[in-house]
PDB file with SEQRES, HELIX, SHEET and CRYST1 records, atoms N, CA, C and O in Angstrom:
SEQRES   1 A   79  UNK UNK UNK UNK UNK UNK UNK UNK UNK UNK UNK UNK UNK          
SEQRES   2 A   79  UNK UNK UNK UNK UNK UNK UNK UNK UNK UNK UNK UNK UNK          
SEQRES   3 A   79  UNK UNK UNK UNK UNK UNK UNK UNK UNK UNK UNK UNK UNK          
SEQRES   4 A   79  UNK UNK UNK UNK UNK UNK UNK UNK UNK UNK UNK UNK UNK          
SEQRES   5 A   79  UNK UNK UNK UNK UNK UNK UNK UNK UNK UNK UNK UNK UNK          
SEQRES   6 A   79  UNK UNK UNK UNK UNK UNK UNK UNK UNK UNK UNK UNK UNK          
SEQRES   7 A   79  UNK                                                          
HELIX    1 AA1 UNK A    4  UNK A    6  5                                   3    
HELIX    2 AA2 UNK A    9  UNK A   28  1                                  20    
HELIX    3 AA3 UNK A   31  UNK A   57  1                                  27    
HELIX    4 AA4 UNK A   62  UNK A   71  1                                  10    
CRYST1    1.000    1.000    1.000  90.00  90.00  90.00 P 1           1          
ATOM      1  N   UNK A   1      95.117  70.992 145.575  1.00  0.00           N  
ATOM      2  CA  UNK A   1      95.175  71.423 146.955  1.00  0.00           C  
ATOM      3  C   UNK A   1      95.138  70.232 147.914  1.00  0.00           C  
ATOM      4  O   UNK A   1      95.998  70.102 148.786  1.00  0.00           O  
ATOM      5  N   UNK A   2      94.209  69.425 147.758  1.00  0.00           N  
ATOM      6  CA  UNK A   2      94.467  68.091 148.401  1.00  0.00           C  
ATOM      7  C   UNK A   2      95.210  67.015 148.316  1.00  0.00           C  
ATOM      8  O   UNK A   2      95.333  66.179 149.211  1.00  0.00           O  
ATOM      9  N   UNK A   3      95.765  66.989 147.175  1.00  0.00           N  
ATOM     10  CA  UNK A   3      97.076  66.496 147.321  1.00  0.00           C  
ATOM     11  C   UNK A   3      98.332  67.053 148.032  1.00  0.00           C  
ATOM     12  O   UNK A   3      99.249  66.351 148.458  1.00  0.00           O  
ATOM     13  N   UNK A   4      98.271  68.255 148.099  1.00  0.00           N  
ATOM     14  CA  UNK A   4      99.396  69.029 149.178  1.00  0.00           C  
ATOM     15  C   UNK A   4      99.161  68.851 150.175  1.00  0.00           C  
ATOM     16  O   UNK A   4     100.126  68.837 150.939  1.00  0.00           O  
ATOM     17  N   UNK A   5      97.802  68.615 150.763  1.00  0.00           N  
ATOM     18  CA  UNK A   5      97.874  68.557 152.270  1.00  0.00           C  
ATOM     19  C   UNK A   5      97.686  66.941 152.293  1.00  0.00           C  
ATOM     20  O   UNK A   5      96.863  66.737 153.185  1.00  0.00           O  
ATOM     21  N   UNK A   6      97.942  66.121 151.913  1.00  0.00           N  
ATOM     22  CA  UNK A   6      97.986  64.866 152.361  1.00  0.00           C  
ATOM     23  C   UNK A   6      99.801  64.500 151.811  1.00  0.00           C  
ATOM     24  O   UNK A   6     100.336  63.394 151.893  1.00  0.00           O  
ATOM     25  N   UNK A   7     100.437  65.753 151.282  1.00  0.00           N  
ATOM     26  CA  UNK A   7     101.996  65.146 151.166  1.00  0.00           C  
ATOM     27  C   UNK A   7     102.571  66.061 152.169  1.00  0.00           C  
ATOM     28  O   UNK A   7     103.800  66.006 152.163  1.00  0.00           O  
ATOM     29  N   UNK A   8     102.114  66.822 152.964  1.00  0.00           N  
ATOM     30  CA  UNK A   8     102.194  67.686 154.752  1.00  0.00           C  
ATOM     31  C   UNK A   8     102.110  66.372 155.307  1.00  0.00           C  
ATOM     32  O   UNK A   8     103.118  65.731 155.602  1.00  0.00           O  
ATOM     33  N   UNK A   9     101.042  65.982 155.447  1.00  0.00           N  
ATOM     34  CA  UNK A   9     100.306  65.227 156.685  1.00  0.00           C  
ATOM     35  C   UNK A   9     101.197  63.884 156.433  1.00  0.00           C  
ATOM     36  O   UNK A   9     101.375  63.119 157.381  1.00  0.00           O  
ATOM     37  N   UNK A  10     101.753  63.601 155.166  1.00  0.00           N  
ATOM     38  CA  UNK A  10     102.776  62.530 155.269  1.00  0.00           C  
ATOM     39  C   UNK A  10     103.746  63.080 155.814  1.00  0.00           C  
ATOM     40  O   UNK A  10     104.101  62.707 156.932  1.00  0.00           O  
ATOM     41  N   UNK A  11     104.246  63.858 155.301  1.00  0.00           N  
ATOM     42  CA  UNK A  11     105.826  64.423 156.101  1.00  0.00           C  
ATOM     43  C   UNK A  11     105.944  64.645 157.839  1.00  0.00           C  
ATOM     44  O   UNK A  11     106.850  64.402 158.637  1.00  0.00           O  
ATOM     45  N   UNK A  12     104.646  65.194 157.981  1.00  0.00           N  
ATOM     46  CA  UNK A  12     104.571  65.465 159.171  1.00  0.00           C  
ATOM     47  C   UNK A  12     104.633  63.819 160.033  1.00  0.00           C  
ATOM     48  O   UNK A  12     105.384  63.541 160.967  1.00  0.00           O  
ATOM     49  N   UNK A  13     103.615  62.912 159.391  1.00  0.00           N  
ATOM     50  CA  UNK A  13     103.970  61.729 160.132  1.00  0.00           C  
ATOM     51  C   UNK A  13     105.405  61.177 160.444  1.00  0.00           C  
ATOM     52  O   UNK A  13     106.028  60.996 161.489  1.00  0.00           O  
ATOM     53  N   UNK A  14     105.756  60.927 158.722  1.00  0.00           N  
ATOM     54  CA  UNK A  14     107.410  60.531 159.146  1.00  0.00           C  
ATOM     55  C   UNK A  14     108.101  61.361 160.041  1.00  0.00           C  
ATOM     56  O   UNK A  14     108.851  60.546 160.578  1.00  0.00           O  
ATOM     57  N   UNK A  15     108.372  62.598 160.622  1.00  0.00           N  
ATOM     58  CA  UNK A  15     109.107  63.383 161.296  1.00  0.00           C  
ATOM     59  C   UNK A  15     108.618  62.993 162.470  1.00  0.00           C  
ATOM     60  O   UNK A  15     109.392  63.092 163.422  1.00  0.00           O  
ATOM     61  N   UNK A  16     107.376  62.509 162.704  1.00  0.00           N  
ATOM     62  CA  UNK A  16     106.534  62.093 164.298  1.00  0.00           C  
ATOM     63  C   UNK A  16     107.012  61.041 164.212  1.00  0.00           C  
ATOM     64  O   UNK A  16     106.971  60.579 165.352  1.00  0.00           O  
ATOM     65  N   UNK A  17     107.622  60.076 163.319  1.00  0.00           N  
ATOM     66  CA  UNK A  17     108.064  58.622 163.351  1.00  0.00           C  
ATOM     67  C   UNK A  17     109.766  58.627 163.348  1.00  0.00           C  
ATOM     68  O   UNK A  17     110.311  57.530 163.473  1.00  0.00           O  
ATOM     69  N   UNK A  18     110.392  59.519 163.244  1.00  0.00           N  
ATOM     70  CA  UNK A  18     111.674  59.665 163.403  1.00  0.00           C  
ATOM     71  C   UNK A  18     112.065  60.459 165.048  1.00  0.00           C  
ATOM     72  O   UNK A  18     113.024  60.046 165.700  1.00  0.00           O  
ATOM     73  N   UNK A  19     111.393  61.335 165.434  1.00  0.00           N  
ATOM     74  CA  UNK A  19     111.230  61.727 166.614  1.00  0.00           C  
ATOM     75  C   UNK A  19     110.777  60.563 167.953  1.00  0.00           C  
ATOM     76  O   UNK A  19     111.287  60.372 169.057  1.00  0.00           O  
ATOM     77  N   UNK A  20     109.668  59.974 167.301  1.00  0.00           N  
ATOM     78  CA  UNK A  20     109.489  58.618 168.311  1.00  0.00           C  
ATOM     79  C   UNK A  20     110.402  57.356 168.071  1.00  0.00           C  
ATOM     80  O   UNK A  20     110.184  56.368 168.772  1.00  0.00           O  
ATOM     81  N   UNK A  21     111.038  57.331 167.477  1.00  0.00           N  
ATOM     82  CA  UNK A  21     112.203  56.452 167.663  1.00  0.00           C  
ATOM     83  C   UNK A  21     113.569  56.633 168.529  1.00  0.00           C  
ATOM     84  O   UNK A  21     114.175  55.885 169.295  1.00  0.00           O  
ATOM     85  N   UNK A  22     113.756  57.798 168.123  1.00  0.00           N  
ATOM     86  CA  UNK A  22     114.517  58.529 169.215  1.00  0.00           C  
ATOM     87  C   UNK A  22     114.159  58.441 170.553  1.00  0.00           C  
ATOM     88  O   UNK A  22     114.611  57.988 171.604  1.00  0.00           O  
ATOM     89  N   UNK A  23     113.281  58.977 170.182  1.00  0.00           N  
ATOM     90  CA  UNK A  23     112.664  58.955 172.049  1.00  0.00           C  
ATOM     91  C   UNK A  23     112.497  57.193 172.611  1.00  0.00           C  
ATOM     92  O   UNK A  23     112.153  56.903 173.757  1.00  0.00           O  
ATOM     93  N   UNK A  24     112.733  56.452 171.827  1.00  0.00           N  
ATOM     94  CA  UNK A  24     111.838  55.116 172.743  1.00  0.00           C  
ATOM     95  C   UNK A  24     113.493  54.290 172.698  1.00  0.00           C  
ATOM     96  O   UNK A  24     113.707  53.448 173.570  1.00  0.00           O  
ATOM     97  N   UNK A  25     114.719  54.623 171.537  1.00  0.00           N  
ATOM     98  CA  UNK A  25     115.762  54.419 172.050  1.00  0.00           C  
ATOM     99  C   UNK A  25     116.250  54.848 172.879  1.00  0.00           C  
ATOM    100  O   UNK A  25     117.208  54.169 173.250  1.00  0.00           O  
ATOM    101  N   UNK A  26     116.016  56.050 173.643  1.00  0.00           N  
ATOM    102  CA  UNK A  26     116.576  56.733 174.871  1.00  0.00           C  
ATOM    103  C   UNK A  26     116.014  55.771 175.990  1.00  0.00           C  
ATOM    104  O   UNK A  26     116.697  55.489 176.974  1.00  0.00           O  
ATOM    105  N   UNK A  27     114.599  55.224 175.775  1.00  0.00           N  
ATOM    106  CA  UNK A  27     114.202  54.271 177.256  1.00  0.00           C  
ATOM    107  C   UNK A  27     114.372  53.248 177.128  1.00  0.00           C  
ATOM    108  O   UNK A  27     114.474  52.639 178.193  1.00  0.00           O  
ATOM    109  N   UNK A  28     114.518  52.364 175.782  1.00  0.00           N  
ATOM    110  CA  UNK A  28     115.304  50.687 175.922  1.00  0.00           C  
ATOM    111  C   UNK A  28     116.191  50.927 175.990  1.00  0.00           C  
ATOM    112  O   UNK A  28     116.687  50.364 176.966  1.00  0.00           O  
ATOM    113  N   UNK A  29     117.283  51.891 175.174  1.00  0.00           N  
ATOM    114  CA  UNK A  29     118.711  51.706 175.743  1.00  0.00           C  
ATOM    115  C   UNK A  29     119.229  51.180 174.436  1.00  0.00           C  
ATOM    116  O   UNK A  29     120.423  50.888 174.365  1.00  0.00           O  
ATOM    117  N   UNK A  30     118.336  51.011 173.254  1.00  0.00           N  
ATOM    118  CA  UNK A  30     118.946  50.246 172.156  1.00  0.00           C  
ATOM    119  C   UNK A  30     118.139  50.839 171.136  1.00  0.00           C  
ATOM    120  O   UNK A  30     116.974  51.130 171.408  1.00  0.00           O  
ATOM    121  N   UNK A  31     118.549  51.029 170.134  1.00  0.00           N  
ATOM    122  CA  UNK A  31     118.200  51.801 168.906  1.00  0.00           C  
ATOM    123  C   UNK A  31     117.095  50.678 168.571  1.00  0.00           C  
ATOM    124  O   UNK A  31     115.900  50.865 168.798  1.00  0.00           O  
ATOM    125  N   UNK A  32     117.587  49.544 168.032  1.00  0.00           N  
ATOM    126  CA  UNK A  32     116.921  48.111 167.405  1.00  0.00           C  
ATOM    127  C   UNK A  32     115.581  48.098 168.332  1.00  0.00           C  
ATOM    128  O   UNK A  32     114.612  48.295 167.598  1.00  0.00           O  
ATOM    129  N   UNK A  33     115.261  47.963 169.449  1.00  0.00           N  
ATOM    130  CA  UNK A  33     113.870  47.701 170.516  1.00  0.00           C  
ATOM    131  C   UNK A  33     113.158  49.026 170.101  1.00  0.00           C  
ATOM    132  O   UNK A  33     112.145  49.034 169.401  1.00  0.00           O  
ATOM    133  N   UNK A  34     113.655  49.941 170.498  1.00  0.00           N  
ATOM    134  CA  UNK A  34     112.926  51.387 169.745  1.00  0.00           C  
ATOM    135  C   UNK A  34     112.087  51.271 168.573  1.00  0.00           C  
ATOM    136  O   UNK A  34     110.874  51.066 168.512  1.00  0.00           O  
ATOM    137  N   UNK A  35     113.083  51.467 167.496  1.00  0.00           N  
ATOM    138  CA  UNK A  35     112.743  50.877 166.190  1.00  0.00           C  
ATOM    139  C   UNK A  35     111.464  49.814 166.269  1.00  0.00           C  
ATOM    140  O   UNK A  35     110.412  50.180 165.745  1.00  0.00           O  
ATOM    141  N   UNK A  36     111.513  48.718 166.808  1.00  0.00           N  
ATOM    142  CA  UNK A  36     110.559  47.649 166.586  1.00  0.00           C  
ATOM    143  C   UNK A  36     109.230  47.988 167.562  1.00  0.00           C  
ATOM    144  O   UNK A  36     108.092  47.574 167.344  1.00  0.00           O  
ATOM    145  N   UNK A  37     109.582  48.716 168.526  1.00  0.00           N  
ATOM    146  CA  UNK A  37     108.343  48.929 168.728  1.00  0.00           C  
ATOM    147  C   UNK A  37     107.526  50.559 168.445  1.00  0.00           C  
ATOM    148  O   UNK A  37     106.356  50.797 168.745  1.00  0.00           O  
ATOM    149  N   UNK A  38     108.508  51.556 167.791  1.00  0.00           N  
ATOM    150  CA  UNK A  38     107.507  52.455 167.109  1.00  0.00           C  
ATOM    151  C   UNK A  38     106.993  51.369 165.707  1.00  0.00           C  
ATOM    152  O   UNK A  38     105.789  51.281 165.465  1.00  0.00           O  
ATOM    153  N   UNK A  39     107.941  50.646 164.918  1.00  0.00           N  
ATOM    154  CA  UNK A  39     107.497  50.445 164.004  1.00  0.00           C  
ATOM    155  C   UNK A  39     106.030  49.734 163.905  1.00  0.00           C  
ATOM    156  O   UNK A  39     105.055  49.888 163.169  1.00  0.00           O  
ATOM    157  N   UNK A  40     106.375  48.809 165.096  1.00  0.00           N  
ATOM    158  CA  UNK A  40     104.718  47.970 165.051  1.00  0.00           C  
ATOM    159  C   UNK A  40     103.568  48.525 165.542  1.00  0.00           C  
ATOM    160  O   UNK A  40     102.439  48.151 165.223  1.00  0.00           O  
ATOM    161  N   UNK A  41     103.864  49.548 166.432  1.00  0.00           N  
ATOM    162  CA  UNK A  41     102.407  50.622 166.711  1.00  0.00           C  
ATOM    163  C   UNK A  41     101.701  51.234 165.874  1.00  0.00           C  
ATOM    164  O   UNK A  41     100.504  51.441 165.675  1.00  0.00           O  
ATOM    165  N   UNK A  42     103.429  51.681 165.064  1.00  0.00           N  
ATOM    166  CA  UNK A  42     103.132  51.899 163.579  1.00  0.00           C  
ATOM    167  C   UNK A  42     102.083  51.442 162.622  1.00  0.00           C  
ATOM    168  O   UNK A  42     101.035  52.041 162.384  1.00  0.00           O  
ATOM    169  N   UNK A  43     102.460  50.374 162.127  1.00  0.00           N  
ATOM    170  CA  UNK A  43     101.658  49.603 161.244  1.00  0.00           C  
ATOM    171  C   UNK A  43     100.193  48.922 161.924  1.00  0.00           C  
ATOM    172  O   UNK A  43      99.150  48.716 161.303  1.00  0.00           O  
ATOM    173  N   UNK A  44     100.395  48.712 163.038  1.00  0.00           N  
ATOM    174  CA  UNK A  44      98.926  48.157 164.055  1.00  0.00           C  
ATOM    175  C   UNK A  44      98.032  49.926 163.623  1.00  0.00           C  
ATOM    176  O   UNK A  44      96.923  49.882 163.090  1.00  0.00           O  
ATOM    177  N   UNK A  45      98.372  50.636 163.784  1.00  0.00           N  
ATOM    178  CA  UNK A  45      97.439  52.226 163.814  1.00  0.00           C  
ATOM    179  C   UNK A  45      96.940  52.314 162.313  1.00  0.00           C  
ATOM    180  O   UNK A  45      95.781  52.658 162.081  1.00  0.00           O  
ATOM    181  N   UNK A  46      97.947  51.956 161.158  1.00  0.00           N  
ATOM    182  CA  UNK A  46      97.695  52.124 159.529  1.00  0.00           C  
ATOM    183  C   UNK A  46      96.586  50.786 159.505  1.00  0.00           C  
ATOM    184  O   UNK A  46      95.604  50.782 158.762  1.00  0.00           O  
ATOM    185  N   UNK A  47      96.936  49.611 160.491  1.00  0.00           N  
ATOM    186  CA  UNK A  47      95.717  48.496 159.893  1.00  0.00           C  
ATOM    187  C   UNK A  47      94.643  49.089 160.722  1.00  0.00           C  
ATOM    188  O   UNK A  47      93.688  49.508 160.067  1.00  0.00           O  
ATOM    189  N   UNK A  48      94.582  49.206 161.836  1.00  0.00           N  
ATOM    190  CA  UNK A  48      93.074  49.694 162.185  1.00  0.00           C  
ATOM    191  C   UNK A  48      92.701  51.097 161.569  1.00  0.00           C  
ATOM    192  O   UNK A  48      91.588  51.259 161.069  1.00  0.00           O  
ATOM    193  N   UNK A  49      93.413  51.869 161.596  1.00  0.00           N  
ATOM    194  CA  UNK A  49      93.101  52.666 160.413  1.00  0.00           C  
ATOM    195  C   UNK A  49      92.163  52.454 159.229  1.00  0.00           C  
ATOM    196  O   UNK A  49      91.001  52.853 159.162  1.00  0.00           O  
ATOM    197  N   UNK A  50      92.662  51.948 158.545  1.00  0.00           N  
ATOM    198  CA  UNK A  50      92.629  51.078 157.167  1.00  0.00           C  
ATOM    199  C   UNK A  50      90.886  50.295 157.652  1.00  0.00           C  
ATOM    200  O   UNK A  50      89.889  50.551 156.976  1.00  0.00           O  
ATOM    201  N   UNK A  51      90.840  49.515 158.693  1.00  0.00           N  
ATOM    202  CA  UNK A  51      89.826  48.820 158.969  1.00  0.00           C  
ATOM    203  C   UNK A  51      88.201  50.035 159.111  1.00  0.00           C  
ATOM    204  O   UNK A  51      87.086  49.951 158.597  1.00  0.00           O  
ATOM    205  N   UNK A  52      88.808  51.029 160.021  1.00  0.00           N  
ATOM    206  CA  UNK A  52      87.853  52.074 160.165  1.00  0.00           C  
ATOM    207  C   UNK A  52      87.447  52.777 159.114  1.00  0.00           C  
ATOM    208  O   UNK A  52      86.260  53.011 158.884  1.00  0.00           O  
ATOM    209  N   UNK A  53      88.526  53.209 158.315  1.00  0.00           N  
ATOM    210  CA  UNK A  53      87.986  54.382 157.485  1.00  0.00           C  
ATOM    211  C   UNK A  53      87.113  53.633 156.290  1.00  0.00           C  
ATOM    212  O   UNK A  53      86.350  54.103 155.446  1.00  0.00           O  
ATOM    213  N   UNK A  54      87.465  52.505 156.516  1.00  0.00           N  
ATOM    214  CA  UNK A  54      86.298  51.490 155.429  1.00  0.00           C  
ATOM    215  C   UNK A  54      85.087  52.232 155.874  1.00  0.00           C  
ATOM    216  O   UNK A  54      84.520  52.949 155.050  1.00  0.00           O  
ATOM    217  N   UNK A  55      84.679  52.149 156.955  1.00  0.00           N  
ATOM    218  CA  UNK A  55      83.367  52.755 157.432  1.00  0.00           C  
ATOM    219  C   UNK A  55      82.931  54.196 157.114  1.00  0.00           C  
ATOM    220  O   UNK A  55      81.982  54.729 156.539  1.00  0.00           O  
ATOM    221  N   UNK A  56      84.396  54.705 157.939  1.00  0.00           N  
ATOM    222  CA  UNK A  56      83.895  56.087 158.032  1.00  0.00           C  
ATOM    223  C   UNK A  56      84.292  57.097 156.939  1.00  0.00           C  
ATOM    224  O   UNK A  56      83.966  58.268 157.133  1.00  0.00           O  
ATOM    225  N   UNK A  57      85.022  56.751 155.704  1.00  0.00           N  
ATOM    226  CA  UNK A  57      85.253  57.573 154.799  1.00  0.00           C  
ATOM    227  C   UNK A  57      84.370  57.401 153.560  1.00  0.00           C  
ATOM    228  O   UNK A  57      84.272  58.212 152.639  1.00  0.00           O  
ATOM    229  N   UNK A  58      83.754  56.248 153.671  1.00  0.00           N  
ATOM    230  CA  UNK A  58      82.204  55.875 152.731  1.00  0.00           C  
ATOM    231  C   UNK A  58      80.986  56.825 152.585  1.00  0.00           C  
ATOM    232  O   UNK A  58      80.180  56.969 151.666  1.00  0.00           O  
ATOM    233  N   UNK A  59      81.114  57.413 153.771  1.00  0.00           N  
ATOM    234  CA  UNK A  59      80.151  59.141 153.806  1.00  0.00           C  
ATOM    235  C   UNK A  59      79.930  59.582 152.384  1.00  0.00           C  
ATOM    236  O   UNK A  59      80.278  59.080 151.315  1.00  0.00           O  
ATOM    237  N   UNK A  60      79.327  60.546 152.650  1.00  0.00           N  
ATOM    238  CA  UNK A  60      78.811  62.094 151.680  1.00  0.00           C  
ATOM    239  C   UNK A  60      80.113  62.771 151.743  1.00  0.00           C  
ATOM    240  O   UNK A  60      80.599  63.154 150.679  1.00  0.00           O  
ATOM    241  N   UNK A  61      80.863  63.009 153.047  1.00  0.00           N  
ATOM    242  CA  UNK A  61      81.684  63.905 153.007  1.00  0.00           C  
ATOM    243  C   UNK A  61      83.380  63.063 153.189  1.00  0.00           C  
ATOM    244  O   UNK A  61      83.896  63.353 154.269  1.00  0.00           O  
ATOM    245  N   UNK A  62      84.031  62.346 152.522  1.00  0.00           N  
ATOM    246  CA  UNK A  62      85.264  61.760 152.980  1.00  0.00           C  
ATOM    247  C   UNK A  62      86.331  63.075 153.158  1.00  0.00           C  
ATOM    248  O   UNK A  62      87.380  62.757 153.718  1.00  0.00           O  
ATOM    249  N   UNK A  63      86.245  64.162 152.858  1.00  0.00           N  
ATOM    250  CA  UNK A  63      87.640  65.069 153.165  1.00  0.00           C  
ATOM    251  C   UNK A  63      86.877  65.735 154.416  1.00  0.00           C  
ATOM    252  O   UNK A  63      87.553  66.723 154.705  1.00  0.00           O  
ATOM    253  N   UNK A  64      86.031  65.669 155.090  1.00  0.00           N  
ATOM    254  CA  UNK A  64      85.627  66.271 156.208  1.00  0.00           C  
ATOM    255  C   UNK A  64      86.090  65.165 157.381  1.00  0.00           C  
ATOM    256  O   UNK A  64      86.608  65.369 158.478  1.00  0.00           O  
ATOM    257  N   UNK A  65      85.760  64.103 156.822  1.00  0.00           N  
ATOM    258  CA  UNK A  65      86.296  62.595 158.014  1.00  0.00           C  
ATOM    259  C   UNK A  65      88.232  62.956 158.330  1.00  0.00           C  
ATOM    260  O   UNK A  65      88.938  63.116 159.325  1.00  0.00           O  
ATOM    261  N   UNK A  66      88.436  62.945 156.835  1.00  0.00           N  
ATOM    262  CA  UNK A  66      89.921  62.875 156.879  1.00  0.00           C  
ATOM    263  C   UNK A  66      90.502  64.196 157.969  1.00  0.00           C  
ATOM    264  O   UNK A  66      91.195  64.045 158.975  1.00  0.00           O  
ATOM    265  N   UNK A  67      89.972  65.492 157.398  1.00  0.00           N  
ATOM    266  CA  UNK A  67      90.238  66.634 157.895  1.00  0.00           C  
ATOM    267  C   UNK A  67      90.119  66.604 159.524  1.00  0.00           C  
ATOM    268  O   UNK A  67      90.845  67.256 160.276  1.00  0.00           O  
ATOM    269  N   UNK A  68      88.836  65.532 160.018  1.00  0.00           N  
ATOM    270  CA  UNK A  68      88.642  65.578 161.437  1.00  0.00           C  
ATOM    271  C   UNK A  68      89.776  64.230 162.026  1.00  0.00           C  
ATOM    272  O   UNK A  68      90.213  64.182 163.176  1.00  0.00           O  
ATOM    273  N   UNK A  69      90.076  63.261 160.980  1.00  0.00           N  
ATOM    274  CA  UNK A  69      90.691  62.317 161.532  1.00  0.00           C  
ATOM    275  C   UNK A  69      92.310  62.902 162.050  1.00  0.00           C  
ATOM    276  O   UNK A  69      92.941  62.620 163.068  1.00  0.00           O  
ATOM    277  N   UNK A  70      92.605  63.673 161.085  1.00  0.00           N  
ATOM    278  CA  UNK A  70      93.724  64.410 161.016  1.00  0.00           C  
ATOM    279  C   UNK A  70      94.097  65.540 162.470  1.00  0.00           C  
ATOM    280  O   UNK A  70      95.160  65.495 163.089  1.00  0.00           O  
ATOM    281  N   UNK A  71      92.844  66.583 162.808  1.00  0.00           N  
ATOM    282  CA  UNK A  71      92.641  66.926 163.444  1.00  0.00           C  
ATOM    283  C   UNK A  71      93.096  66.302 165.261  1.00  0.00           C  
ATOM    284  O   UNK A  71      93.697  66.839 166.191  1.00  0.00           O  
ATOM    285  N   UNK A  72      92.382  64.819 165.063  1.00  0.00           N  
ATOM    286  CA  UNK A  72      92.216  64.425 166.004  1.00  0.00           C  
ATOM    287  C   UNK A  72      93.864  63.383 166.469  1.00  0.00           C  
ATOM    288  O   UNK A  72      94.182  62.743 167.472  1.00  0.00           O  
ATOM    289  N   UNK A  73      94.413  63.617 165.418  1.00  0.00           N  
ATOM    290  CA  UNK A  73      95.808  62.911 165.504  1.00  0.00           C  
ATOM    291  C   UNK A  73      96.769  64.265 166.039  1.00  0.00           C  
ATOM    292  O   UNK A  73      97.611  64.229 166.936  1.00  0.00           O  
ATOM    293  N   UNK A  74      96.409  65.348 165.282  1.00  0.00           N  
ATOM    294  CA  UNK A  74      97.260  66.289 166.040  1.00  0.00           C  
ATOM    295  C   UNK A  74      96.773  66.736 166.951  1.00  0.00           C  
ATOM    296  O   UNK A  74      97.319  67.830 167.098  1.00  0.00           O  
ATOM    297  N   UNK A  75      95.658  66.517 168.127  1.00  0.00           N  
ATOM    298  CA  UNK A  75      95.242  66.769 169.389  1.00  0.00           C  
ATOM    299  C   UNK A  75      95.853  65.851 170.347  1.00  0.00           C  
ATOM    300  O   UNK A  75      95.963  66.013 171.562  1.00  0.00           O  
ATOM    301  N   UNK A  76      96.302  64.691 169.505  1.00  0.00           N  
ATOM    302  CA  UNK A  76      96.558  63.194 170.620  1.00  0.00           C  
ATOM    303  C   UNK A  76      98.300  63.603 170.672  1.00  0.00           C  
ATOM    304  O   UNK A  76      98.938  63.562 171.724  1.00  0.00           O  
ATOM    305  N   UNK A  77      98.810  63.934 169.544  1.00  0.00           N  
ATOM    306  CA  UNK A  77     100.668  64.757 169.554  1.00  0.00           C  
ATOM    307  C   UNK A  77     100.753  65.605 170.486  1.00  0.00           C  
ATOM    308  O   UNK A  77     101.844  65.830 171.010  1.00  0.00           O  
ATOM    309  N   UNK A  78     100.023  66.016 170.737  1.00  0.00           N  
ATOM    310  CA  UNK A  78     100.478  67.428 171.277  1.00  0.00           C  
ATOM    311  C   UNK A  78      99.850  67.462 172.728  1.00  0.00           C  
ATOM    312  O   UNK A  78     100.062  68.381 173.519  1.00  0.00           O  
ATOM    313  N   UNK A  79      99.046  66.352 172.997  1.00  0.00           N  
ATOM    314  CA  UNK A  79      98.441  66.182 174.609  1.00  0.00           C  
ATOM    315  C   UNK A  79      99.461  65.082 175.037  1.00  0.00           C  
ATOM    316  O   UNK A  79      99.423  64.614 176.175  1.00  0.00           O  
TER     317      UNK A  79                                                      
END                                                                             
């Protein structure tokens, strides 16, 4: 079961990462500037990511962190 919802929560990202490329070539005006800058927000969010959940997935409970981290990514999409 938890492997299904973390191959959602991938899909769902890439489709949020193909959608924001689109969108950020419509305001440079160039596919390539788009691209480079979803991509590096991109990877800047997976390293601090990566830096945090060192902390916060070390808990008693790591699928309750994830479940709220998750949570809190689809509150920030959709505001």
């Amino acid at each position: 079961m938890v492997s299904l919802l973390v191959l959602v929560s991938g899909a769902a990202g890439l489709a949020l990462e193909v959608l924001w490329m689109r969108d950020f070539a419509l305001w440079f005006g160039s596919t390539a500037a788009g691209v480079a800058v979803v991509l590096s927000v991109y990877f800047a969010g997976l390293a601090l990511g990566a830096h945090a959940s060192g902390r916060l997935g070390a808990g008693r409970h790591p699928l309750r962190v994830y479940g709220l981290l998750e949570a809190g990514t689809a509150f920030a999409v959709v505001v």
